[in-house]
C-alpha positions as CSV (number, residue, x, y, z in Angstrom):
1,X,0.0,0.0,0.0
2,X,1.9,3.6,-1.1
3,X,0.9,6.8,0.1
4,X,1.1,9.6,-2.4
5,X,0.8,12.6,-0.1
6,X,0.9,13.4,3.9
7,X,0.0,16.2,5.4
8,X,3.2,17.6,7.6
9,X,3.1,19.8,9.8
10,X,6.5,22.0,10.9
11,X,6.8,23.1,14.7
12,X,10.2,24.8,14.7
13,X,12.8,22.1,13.9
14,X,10.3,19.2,13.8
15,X,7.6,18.1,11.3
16,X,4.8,16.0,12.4
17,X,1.9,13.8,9.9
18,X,-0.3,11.5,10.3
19,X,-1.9,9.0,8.2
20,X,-4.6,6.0,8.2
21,X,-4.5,2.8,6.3
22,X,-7.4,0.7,6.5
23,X,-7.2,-3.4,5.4
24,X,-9.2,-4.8,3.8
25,X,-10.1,-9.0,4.7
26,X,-8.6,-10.3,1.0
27,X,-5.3,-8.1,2.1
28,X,-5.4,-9.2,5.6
29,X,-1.6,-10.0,6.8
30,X,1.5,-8.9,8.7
31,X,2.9,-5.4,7.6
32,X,5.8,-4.3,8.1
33,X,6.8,-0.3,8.9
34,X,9.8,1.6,7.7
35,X,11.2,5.2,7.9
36,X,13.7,6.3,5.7
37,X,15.2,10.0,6.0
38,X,16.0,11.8,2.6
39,X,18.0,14.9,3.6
40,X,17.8,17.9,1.0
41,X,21.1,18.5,0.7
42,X,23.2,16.0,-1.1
43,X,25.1,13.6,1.4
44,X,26.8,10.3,1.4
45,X,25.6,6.9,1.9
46,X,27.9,6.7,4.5
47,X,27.4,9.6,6.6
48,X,25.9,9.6,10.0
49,X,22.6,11.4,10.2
50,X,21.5,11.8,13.8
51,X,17.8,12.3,13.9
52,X,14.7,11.5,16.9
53,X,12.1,9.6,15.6
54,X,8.7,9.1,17.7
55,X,5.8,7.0,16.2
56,X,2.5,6.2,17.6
57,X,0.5,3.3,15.7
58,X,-2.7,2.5,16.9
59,X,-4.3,-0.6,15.1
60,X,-7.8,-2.1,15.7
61,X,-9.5,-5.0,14.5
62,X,-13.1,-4.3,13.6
63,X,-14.5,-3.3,17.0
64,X,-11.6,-4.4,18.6
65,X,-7.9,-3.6,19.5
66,X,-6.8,-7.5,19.3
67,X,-5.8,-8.9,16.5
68,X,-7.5,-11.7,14.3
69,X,-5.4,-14.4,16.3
70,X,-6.2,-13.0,19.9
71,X,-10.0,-11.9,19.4
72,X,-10.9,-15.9,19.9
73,X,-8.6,-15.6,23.7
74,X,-11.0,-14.0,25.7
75,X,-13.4,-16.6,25.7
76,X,-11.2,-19.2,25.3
77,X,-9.4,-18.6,28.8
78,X,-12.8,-18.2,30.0
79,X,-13.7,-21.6,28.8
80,X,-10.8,-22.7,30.2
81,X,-11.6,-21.1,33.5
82,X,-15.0,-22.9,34.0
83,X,-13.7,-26.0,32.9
84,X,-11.2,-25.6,35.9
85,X,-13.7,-24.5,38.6
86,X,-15.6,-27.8,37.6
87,X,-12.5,-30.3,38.2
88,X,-12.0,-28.0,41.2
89,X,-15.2,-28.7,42.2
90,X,-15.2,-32.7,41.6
91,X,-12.0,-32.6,43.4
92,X,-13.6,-31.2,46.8
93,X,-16.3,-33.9,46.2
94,X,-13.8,-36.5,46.1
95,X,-12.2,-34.9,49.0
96,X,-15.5,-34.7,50.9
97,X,-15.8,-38.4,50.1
98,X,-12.3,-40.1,51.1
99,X,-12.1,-37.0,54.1
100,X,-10.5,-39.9,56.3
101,X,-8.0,-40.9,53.4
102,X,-6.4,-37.7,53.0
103,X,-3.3,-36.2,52.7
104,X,-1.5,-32.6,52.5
105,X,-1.0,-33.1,49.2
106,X,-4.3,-33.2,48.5
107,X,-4.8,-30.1,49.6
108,X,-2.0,-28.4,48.0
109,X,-3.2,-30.2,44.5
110,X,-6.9,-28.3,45.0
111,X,-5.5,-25.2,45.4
112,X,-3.5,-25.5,41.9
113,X,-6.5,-25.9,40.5
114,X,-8.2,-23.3,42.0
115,X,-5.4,-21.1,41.4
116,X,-5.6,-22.5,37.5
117,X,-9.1,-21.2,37.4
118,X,-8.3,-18.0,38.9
119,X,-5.7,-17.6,36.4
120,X,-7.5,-18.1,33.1
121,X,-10.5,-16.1,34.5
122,X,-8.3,-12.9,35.0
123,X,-6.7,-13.5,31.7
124,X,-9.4,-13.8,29.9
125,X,-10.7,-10.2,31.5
126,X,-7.2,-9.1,31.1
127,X,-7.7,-9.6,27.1
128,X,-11.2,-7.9,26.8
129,X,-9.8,-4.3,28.4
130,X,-6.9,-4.5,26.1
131,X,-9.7,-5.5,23.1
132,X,-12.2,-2.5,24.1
133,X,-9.4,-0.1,25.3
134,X,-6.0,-1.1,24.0
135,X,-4.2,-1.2,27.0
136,X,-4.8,-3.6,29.8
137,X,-6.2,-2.6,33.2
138,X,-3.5,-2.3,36.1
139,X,-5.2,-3.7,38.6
140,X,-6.9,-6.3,37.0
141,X,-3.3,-7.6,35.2
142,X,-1.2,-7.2,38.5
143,X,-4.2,-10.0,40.3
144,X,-3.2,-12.1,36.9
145,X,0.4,-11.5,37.9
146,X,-0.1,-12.6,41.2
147,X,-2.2,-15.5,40.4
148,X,0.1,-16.5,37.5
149,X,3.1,-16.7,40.0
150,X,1.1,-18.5,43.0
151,X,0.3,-21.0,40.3
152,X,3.8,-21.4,38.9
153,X,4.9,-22.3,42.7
154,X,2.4,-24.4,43.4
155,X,2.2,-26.5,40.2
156,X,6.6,-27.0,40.6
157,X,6.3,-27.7,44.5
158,X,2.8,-30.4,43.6
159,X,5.2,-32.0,41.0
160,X,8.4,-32.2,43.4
161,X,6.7,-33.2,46.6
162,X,4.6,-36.1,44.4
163,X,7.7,-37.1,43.1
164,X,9.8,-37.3,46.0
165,X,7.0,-39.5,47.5
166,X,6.1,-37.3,50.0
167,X,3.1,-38.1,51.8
168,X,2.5,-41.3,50.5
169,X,5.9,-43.1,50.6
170,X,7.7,-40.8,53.6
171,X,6.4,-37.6,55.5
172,X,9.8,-36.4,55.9
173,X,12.2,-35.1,52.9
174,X,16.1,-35.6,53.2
175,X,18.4,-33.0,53.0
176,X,19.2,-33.5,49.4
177,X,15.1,-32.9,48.7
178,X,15.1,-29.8,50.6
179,X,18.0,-28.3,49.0
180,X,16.1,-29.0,45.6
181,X,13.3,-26.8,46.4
182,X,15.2,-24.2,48.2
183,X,17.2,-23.7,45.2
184,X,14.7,-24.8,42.2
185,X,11.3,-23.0,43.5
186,X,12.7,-19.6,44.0
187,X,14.7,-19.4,40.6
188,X,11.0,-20.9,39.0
189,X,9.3,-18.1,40.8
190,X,12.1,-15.6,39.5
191,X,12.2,-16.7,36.1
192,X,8.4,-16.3,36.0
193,X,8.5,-12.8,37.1
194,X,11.1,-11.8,34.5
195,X,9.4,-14.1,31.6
196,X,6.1,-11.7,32.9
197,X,7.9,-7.9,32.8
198,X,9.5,-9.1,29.0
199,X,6.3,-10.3,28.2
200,X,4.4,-6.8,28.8
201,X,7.3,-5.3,27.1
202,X,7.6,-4.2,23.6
203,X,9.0,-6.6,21.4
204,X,11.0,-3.8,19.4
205,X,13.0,-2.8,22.9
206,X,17.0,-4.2,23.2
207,X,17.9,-7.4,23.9
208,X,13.9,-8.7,24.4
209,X,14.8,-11.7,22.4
210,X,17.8,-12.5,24.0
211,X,16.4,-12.2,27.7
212,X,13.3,-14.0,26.5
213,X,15.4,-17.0,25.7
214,X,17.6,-16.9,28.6
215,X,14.6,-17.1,31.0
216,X,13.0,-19.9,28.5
217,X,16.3,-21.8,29.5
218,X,15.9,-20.7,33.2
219,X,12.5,-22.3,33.5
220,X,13.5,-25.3,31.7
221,X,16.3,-26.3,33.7
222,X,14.3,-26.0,36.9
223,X,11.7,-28.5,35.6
224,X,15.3,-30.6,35.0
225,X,16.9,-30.1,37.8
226,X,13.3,-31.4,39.8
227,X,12.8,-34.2,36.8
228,X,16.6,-35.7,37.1
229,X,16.2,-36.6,40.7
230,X,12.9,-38.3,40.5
231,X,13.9,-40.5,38.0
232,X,17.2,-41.5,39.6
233,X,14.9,-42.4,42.4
């Protein structure tokens, strides 16, 4: 799509324009946006130009700021999220029903999936204020935040403590056990917070790709590091 003519607009030693492009469904696709500066005066290739360059692009989908591949994520986390509170629910019933057959684990495992539910219900209203507003609510995404962290620690210490054997095998963990969690379950919860501030971030910004992997390898060598020992056990 070209653009014959823009409107600019000079305010002392800047110029300012503005123009809309609007897609049509057959031409539906990822665009990509370049600015080229074409000084007057006749330059080299090779000569530094130092220039500040500010752009604000505000894109919207129909009704909606998402795109066509996150309109469906609304009410698919909220799908999700009843489908949760329902296996949280059959789990209290089968609580209820074994009550003298319980352990702490137990427990523990209800409240991951409460905190599951919890999770995809705030995401999902996390999605629809970026859809009808284009930026996400603050309170409403720090309670995801939360939630998503509670649910990363819980999910890593139900998978450790289930495969150390706690509770069913042995009620008490040896010093090698508790040194696993000690050291694995914080750096899960710090990766997590990280993987959560790139994530919000701007995928244009310096070095987001290269701390996005880093913590990608983070979080997987915690799930190793709690994998290798259970299966040497």
């Amino acid at each position: 799509m070209v653009i014959s003519k823009l409107n600019i607009q000079q305010t002392k030693n800047s110029y300012s324009f503005h123009f809309q492009i609007e897609v049509k469904p057959e031409d539906e696709g990822q665009y990509t946006f370049y600015f080229y500066r074409c000084p007057k005066e006749p330059t080299s290739y090779r000569t530094q130009v130092d220039y500040l360059f500010s752009a604000i692009i505000k894109a919207k989908n129909g009704d909606s700021f998402l795109s066509a591949g996150e309109k469906p994520l609304t009410f698919l986390y909220t799908g999700m999220g009843i489908v949760y509170f329902g296996m949280f629910w059959l789990w209290m019933k089968v609580m209820i029903h074994y009550s003298d057959n319980l352990f702490k684990i137990h427990y523990l495992m209800g409240a991951l999936v409460f905190a599951k539910f919890l999770a995809c219900i705030l995401h999902a209203i996390d999605y629809y204020f970026i859809g009808s507003h284009g930026t996400p609510d603050e309170a409403w995404a720090i309670l995801w935040y939360i939630i998503h962290l509670v649910r990363g620690m819980l999910l890593f210490i139900s998978l450790a403590l289930i495969g150390m054997g706690f509770a069913f095998i042995k009620h008490v963990l040896s010093y090698n056990e508790k040194l696993i969690l000690m050291t694995v379950v914080p750096l899960q919860i710090l990766a997590n917070v990280a993987y959560i501030i790139i994530d919000s971030s701007e995928e244009a910004e310096l070095n987001y790709g290269t701390w996005k992997k880093i913590l990608i390898f983070v979080d997987l060598l915690c799930c190793g590091a709690i994998i290798f020992p259970v299966m040497c056990l």
